[in-house]
Backbone as CSV, one residue per row, in Angstrom:
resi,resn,N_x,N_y,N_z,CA_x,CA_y,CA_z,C_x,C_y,C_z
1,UNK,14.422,97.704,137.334,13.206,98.174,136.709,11.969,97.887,137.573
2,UNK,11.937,97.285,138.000,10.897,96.454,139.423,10.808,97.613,140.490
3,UNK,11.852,98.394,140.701,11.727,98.773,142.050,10.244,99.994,141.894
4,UNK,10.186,100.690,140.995,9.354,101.770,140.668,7.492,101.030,140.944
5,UNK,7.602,99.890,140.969,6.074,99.326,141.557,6.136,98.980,143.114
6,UNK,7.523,98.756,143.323,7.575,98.752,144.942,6.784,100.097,145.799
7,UNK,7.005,101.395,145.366,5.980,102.216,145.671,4.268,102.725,145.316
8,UNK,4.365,102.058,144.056,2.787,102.123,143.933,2.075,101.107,144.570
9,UNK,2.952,100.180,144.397,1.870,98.846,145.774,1.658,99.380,146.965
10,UNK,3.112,100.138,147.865,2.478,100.025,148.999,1.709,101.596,149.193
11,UNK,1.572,102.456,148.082,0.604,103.680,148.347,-0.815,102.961,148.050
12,UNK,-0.737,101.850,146.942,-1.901,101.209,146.695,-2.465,100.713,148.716
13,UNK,-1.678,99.760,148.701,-2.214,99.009,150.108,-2.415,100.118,151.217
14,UNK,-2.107,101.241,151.222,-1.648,102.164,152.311,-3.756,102.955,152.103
15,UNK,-3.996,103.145,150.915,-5.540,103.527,150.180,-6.396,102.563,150.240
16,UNK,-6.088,101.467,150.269,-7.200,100.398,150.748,-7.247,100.313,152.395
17,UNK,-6.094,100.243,152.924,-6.540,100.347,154.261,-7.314,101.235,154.647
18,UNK,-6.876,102.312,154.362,-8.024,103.866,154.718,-9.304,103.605,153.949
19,UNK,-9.283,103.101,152.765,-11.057,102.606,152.629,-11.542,101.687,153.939
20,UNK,-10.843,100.698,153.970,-11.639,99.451,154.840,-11.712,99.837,156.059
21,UNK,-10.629,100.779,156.667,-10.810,102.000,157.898,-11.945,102.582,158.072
22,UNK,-12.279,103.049,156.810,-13.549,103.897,157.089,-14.512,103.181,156.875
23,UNK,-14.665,102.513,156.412,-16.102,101.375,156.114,-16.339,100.617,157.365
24,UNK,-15.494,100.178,158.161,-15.388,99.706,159.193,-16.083,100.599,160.635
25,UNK,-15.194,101.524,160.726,-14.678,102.528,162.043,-15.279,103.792,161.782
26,UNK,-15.575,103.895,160.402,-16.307,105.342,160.378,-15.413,106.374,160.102
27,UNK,-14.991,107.701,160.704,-14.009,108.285,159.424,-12.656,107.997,160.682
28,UNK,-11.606,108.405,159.712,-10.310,108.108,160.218,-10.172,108.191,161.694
29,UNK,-9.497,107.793,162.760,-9.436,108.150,164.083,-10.379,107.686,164.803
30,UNK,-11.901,107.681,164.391,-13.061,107.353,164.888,-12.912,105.567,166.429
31,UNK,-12.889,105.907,167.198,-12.512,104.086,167.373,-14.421,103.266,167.252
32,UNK,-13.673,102.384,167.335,-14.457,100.949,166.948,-16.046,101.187,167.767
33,UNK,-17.097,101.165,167.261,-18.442,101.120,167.904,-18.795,103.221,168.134
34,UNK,-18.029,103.608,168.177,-18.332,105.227,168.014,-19.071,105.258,167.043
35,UNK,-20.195,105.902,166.634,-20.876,106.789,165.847,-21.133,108.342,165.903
36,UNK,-20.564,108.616,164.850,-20.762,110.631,165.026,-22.456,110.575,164.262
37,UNK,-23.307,111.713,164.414,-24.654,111.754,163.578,-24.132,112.817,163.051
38,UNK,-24.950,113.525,161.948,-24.783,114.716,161.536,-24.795,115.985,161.873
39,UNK,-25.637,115.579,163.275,-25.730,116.800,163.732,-25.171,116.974,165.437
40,UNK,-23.775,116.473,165.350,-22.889,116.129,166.131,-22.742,115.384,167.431
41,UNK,-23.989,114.203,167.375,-24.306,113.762,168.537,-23.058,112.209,167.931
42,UNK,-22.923,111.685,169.449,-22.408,110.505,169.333,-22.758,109.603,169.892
43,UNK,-23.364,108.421,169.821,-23.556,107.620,170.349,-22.685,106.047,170.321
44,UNK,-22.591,105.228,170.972,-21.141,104.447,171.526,-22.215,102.898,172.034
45,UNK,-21.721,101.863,171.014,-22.569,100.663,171.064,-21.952,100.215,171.970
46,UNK,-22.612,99.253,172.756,-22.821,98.778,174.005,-21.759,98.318,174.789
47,UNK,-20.641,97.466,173.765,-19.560,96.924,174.008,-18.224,97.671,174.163
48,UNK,-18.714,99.030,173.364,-17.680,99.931,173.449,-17.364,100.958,174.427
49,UNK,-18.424,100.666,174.966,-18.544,102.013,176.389,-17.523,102.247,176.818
50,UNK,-16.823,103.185,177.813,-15.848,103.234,178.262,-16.543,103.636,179.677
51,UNK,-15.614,103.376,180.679,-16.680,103.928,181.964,-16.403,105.498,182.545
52,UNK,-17.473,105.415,182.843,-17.159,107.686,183.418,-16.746,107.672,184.179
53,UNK,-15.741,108.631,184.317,-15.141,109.171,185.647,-15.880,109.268,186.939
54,UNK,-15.963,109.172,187.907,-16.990,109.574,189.063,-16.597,110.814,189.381
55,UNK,-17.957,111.075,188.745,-17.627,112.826,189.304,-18.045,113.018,190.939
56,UNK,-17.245,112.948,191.613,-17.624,113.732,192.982,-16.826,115.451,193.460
57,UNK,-17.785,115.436,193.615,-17.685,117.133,194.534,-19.075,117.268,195.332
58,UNK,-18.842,118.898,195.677,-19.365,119.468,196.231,-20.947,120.204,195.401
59,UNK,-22.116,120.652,195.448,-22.573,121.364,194.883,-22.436,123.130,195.173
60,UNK,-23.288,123.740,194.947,-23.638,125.209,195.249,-23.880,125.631,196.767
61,UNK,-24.550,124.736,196.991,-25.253,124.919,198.559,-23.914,124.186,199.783
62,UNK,-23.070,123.073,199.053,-21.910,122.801,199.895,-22.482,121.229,200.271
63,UNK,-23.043,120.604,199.473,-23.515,118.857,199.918,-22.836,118.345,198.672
64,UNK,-22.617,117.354,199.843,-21.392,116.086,198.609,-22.426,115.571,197.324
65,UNK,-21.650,115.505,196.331,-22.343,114.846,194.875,-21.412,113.969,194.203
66,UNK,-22.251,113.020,194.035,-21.428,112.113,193.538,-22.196,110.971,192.488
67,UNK,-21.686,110.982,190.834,-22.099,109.794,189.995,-22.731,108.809,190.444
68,UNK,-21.899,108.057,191.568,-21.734,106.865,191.643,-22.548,106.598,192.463
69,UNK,-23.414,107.801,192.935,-24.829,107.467,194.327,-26.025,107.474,193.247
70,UNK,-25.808,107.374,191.778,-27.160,107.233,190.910,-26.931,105.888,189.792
71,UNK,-26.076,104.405,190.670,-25.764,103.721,190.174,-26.837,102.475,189.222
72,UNK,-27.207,102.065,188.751,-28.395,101.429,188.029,-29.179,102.449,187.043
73,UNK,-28.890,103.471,187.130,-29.670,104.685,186.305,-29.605,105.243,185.267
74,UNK,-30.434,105.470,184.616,-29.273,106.412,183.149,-29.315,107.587,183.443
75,UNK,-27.789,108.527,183.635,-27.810,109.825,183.569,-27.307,110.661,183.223
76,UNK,-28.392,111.552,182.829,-27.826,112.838,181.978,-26.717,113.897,182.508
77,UNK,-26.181,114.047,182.153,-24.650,114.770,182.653,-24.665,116.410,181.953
78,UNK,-24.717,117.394,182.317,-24.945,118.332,181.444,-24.087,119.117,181.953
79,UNK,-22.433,119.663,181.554,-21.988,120.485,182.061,-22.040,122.077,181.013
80,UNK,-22.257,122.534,182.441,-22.879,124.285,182.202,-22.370,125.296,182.755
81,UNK,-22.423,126.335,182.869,-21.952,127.724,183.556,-22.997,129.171,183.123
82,UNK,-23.506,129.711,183.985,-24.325,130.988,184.294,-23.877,131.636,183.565
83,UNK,-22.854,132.008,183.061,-22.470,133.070,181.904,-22.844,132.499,180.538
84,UNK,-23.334,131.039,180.237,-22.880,130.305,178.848,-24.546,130.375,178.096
85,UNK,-24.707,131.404,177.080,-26.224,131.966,177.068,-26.763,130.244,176.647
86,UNK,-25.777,130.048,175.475,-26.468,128.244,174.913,-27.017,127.637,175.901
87,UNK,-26.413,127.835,177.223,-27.004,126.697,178.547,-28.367,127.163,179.255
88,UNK,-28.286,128.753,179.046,-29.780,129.362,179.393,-30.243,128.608,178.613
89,UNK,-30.585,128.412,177.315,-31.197,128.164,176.413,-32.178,127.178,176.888
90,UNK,-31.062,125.792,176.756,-31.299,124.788,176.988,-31.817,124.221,178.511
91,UNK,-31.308,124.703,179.013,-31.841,124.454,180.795,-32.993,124.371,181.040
92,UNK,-34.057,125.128,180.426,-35.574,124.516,180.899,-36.166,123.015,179.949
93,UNK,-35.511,122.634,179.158,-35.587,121.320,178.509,-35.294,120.478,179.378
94,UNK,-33.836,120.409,180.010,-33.351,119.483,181.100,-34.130,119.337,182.423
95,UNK,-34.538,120.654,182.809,-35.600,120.572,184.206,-37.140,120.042,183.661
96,UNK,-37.531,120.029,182.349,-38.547,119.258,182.321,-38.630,117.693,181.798
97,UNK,-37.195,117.411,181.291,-37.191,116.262,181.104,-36.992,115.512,182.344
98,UNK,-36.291,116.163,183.160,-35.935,115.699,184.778,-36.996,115.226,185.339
99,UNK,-38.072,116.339,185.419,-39.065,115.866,186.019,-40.387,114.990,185.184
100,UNK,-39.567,114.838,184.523,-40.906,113.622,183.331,-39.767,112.186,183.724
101,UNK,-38.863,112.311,183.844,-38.282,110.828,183.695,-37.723,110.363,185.049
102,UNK,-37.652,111.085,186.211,-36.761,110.770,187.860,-37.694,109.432,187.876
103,UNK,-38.733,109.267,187.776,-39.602,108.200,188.229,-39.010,107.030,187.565
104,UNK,-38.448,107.189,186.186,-38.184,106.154,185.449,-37.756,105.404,185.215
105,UNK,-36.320,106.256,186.380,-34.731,105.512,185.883,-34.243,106.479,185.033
106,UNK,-34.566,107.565,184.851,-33.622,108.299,184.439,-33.550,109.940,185.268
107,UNK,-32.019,110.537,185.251,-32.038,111.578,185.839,-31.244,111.992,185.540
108,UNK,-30.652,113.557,185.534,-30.046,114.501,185.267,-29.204,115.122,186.546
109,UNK,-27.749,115.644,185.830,-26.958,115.605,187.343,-26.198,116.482,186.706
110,UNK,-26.119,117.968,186.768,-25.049,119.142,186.675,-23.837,118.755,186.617
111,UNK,-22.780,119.418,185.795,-21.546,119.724,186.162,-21.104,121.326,186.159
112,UNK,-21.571,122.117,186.764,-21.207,123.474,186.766,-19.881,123.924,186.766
113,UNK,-19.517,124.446,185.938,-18.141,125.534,185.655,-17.593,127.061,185.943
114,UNK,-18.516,127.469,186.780,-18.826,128.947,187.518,-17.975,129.072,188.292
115,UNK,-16.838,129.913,188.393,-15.532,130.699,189.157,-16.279,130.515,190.682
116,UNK,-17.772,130.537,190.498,-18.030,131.352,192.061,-19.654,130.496,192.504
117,UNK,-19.681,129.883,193.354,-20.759,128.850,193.819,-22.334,130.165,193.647
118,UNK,-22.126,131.285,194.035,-22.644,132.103,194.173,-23.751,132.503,192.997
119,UNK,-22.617,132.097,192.045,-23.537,132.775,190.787,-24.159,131.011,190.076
120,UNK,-23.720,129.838,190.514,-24.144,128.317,190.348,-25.730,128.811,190.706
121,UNK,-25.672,129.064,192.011,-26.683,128.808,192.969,-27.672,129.766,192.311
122,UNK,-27.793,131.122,192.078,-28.535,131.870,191.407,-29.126,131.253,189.897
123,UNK,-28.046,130.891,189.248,-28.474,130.122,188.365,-29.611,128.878,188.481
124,UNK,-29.211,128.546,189.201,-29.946,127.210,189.297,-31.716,128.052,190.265
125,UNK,-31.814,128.425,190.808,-32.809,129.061,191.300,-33.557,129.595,190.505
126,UNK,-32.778,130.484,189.611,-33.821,131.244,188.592,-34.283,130.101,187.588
127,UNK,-33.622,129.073,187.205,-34.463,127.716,186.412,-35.007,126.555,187.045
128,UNK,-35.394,127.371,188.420,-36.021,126.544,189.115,-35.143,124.906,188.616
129,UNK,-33.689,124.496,188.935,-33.390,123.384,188.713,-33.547,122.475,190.119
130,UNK,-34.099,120.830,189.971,-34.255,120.173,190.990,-32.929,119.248,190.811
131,UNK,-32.317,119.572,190.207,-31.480,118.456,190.095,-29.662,119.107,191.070
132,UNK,-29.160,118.481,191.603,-27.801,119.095,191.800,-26.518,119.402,190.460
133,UNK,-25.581,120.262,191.252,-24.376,120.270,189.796,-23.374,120.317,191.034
134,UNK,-22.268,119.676,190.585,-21.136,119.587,191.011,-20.400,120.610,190.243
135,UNK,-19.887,121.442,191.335,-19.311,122.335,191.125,-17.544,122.139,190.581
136,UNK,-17.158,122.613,189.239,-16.236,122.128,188.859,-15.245,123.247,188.056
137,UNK,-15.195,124.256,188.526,-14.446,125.838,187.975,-13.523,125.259,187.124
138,UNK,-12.688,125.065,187.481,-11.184,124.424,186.831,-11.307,123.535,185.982
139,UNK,-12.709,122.723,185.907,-12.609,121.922,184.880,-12.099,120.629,184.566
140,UNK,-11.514,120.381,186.267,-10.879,118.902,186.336,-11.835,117.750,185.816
141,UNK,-13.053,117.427,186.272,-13.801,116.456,185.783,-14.349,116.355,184.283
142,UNK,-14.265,117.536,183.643,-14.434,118.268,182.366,-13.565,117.487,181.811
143,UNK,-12.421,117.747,182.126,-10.775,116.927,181.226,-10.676,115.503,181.647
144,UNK,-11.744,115.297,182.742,-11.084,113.332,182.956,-11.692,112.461,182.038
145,UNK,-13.070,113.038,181.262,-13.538,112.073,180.285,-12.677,111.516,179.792
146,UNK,-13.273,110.089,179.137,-12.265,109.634,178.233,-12.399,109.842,176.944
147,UNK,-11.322,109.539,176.508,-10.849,109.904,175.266,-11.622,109.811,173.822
148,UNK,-12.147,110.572,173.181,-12.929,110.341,171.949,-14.036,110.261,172.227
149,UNK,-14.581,110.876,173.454,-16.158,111.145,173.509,-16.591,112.759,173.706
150,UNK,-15.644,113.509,173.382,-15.967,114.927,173.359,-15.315,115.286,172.341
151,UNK,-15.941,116.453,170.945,-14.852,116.667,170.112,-14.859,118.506,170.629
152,UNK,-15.212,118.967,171.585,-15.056,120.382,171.859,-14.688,120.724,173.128
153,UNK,-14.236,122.078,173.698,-13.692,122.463,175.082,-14.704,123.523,175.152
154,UNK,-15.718,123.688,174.408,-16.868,124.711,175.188,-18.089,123.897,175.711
155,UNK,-18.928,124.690,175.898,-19.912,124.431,176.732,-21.266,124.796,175.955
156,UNK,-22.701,124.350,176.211,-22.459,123.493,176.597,-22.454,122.020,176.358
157,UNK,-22.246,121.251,177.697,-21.773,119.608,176.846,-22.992,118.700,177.445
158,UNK,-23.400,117.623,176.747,-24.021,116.480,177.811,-23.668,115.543,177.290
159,UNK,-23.394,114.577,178.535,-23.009,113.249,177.945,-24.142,112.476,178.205
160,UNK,-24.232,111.272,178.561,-25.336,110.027,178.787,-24.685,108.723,179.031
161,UNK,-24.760,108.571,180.602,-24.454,107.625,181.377,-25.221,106.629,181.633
162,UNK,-24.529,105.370,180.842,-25.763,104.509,181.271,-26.138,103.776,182.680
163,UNK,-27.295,102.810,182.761,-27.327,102.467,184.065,-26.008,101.529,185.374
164,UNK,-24.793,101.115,183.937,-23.723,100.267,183.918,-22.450,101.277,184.552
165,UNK,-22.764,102.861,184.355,-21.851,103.940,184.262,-20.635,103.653,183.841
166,UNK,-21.350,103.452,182.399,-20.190,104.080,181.342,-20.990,104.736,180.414
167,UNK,-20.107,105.803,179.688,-20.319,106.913,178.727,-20.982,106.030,177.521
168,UNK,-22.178,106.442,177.463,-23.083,105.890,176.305,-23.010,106.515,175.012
169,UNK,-23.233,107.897,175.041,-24.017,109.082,174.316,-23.098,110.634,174.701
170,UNK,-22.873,111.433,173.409,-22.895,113.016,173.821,-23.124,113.730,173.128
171,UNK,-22.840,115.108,173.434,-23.276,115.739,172.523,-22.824,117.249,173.170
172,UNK,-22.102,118.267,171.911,-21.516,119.361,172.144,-22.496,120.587,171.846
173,UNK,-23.209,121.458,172.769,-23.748,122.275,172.286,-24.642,122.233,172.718
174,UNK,-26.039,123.060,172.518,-27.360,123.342,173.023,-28.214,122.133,172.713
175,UNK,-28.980,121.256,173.425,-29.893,120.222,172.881,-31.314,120.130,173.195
176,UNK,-31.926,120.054,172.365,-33.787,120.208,172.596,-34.032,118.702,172.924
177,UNK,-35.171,118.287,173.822,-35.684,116.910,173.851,-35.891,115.905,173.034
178,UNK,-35.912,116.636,171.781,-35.929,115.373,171.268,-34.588,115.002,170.645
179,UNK,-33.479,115.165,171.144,-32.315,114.760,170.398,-31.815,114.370,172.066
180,UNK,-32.114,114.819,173.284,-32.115,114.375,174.608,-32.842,112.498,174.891
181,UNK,-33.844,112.756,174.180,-34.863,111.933,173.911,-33.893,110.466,173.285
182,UNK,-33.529,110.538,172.011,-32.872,109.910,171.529,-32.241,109.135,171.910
183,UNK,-30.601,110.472,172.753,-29.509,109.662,172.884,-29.854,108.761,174.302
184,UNK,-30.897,109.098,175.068,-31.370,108.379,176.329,-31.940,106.883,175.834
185,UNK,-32.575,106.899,174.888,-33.210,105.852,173.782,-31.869,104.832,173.785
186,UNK,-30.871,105.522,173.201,-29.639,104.694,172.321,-29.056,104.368,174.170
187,UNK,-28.951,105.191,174.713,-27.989,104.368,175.989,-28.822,103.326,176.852
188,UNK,-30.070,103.267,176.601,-30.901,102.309,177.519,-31.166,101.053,176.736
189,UNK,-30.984,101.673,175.204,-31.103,100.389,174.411,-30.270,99.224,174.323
190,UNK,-28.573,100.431,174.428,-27.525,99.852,174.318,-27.375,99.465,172.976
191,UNK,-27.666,100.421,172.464,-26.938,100.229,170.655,-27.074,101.957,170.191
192,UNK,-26.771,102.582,168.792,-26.846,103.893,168.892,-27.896,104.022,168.006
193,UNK,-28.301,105.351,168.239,-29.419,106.217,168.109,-29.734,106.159,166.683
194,UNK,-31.247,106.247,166.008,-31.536,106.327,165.084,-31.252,107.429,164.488
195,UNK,-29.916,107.240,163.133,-29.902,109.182,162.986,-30.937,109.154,161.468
């Protein structure tokens, strides 16, 4: 007669864990120090960072680029492609935040996704961009992030590297300055962003 509570206990204990899961960690899967906002940014407390890949390549013009030559810095990572209208969008936000913050300690560093350097380079000309992009078609540096700091495979993306280079901050989709503003806030602070 006993055995029939042997399963409501452990569906009981199996429902408290997933409460104290989420009260904890945030929703299921989420790991430890991740924060999602509502309006799909993430920001990643201090201890939890994970470190970024070093993106090195080539740019548009054919000069080496590389993460790891903007070490002490916080930087904005914005991967884009000339066909991706969201990245028109957004691209004159990034070239003026660029040039409000290079002085600061902070800077902005392309990851371009364009089949063809050709149409990078046009791109970047017509938005007057000062900043380089590592040219990345295939998408290899795209896929080396780590794990649970991107929840999408479009474009476009920015992450936020702190001065430590590791992944602070991201965010999927088109972003205006002041949500740029923010997650630069939360990775220099080293705790996450006021949502």
């Amino acid at each position: 007669m006993k055995r029939p509570l042997v399963p409501f206990l452990a569906a009981l204990a199996c429902a408290v864990a997933l409460i104290v899961g989420i009260s904890i960690g945030g929703s299921p899967g989420t790991p430890a120090g991740f924060h999602r906002g509502k309006d799909g940014t993430l920001t990643i407390d201090s201890a939890h960072r994970p470190a970024a890949p070093d993106l090195i390549g080539m740019d548009a013009d054919g000069r080496p680029v590389r993460l790891a030559d903007y070490a002490g810095k916080t930087v904005v990572v914005n991967a884009w492609a000339s066909w991706c209208e969201p990245c028109r969008k957004e691209t004159p936000a990034l070239v003026r935040y660029h040039e409000k913050m290079k002085d600061r300690g902070v800077v902005v560093l392309g990851l371009n996704r364009d089949g063809s350097a050709n149409a990078a380079r046009a791109f970047a000309r017509e938005f007057h961009m000062p900043y380089p992009s590592v040219l990345d078609p295939g998408g290899k540096h795209f896929l080396s992030l780590p794990k649970g700091v991107l929840n999408t495979q479009g474009l476009p993306v920015t992450l936020v590297v702190d001065e430590r280079g590791r992944v602070a901050a991201t965010v999927s989709g088109p972003l205006g300055e002041g949500t740029l503003e923010g997650l630069v806030a939360a990775a220099r602070a080293g705790s996450p962003a006021a949502r």
